[in-house]
C-alpha positions in Angstrom: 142.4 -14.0 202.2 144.7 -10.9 202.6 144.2 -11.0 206.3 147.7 -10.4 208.5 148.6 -13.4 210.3 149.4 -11.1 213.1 147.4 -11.2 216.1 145.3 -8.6 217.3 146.6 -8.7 221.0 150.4 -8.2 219.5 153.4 -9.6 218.0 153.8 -13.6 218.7 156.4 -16.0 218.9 155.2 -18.3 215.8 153.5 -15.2 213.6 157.3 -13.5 214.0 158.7 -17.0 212.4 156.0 -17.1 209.9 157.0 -13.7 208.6 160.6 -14.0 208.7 160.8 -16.8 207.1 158.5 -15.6 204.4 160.9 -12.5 204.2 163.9 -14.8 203.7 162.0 -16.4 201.0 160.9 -13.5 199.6 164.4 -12.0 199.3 165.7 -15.1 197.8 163.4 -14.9 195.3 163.7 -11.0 194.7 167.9 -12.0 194.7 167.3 -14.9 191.8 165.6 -12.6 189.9 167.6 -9.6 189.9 170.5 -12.1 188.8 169.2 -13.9 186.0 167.4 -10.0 184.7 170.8 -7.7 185.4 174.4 -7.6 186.3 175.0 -8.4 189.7 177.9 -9.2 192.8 177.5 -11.5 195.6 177.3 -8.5 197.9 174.7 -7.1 196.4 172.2 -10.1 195.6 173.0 -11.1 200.0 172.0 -7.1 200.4 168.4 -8.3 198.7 167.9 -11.4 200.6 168.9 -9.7 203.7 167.0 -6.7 203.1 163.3 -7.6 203.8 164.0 -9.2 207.0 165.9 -6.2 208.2 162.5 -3.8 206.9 160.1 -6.7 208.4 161.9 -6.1 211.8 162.6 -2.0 211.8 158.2 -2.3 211.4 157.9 -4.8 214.2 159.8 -2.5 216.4 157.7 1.0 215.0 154.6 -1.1 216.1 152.0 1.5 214.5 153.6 4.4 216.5 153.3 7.6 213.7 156.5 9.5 215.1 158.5 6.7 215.2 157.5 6.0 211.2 158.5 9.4 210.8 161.5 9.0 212.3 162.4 5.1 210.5 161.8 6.7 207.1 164.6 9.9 207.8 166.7 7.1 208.9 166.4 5.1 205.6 167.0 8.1 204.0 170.3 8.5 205.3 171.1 4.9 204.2 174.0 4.3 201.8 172.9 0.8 200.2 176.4 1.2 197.9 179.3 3.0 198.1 178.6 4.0 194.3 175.4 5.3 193.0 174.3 2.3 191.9 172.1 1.5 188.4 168.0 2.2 188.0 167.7 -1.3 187.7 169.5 -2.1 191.3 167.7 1.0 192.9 164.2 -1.5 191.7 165.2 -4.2 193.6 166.3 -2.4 196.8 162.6 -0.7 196.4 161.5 -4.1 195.5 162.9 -5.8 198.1 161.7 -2.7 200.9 158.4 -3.2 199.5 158.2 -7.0 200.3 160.0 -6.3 204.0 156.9 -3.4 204.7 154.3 -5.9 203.5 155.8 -8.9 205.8 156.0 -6.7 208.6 152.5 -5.9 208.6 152.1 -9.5 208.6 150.5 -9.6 204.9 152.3 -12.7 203.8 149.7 -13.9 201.1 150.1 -9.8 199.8 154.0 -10.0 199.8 153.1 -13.6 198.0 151.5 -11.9 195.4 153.6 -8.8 194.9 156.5 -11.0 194.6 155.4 -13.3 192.1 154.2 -10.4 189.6 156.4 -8.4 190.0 159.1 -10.8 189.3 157.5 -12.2 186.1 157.4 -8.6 185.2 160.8 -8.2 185.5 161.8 -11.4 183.6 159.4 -11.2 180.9 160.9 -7.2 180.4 164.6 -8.5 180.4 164.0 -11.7 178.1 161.8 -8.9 175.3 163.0 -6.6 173.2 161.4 -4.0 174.8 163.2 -0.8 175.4 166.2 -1.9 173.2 168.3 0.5 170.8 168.6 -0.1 167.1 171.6 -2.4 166.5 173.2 0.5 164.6 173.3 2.7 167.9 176.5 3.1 169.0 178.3 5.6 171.2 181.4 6.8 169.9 184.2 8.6 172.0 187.0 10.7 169.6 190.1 12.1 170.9 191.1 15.5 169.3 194.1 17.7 169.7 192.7 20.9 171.0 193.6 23.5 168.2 191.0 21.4 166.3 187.2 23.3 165.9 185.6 19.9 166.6 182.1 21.4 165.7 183.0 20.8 161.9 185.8 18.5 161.4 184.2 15.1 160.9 181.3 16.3 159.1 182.3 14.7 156.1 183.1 11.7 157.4 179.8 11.3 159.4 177.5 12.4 156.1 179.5 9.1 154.5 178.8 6.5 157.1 175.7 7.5 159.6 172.6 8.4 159.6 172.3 10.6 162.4 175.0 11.8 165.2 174.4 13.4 168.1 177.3 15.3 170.2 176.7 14.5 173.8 179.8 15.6 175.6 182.6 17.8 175.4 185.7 17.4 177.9 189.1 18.7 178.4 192.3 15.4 178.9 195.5 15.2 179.2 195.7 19.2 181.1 193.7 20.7 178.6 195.7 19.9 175.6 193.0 17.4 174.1 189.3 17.0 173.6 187.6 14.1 174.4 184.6 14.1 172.0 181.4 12.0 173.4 178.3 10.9 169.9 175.7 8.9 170.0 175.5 7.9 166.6 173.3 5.8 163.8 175.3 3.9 161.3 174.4 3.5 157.9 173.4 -0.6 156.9 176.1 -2.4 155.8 179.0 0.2 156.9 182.3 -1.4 157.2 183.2 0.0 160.8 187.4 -0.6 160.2 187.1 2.1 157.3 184.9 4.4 159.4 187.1 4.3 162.5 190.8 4.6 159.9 188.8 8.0 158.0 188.4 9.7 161.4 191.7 8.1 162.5 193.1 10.1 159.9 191.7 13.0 160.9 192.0 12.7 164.7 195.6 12.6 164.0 195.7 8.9 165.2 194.3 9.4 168.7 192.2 7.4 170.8 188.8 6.2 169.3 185.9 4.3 171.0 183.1 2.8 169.2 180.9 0.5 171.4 177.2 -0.3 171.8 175.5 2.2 174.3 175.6 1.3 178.1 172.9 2.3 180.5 173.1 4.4 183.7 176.2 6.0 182.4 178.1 2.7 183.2 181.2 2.4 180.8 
């Protein structure tokens, strides 16, 4: 049932159409997915229908010849898929979408099939739960201070009044050094009005910049 459609005497004309278009397929299905599970651009979701197709042909060309494996995978290493680092969950579907071009290339459509399918319910099934997911009260709070203030006190009193828990994250110089850009993760009490929580440490910011929004992953803001 797993058997590769390839031939034993070599690579043919319809068994290299079979697996391409399965890798197309494949792709297209790896590129729904990622776009109904995570934030997405055009470029990227063509990247991951492209992507097996272009893995399914590097292995056609490596033929089951060791050094040149060797040598494919130091290439891929060297491959810039973005010009950013991109998110955990777009790094999955470029290893996702790899995995699919390797198992094509061997000629295991019905194992690329499979993969595919399961993995792609896994990923809906984890996007659609609540699995994973903060508390609603977690929120990541950035505070401007001048910097003759000793932020490791001042708010305190005004975190003991609305949170349950605070946690200082980061701590970096703005504006040439003359400010401090404060970075919590905090817990808010139930039923904290978050306009009087934001004016008390207005008030004692001096009025500066404040951030209060739900945490976003991979250290996107």
């Amino acid at each position: 049932m797993l058997n590769s459609v390839l031939s034993s005497s070599g690579l043919t004309l319809g068994s290299l159409l079979i697996c391409s278009l399965a890798s197309i397929i494949f792709g297209l299905i790896i590129a729904l997915v990622h776009m109904k599970t995570s934030k997405y651009t055009k470029n990227f979701l063509i990247t991951l229908i492209i992507l097996p197709i272009l893995v399914q042909t590097v292995i056609f060309m490596v033929n089951g010849n060791l050094g040149t494996s060797i040598a494919i995978v130091g290439a891929f290493s060297l491959v810039r898929f973005r010009s950013v680092a991109g998110t955990s969950r777009e790094i999955v579907s470029i290893f996702f979408a790899m995995a699919i071009g390797l198992a094509t290339g061997m000629g295991q459509i019905v194992f690329a099939a499979i993969i595919t399918v399961l993995v792609s319910l896994i990923l809906v099934i984890l996007s659609i739960s609540k699995f994973g997911e903060g508390s609603n009260s977690t929120k990541k709070l950035k505070i401007t201070i001048p910097d003759n203030v000793d932020y490791t006190e001042v708010f305190d009193d005004i975190f003991d009044k609305y949170l349950e828990k605070s946690t200082l994250d980061s701590v970096k110089t703005v504006n040439l050094g003359s400010l401090f850009e404060l970075t919590y993760t905090v817990n808010l009490k139930n039923n904290v009005n978050e306009k009087k929580f934001v004016d008390d440490l207005r008030c004692r910011n001096g009025n500066l910049k404040i951030i209060l929004t739900h945490p976003i992953n991979d250290g996107e803001l």
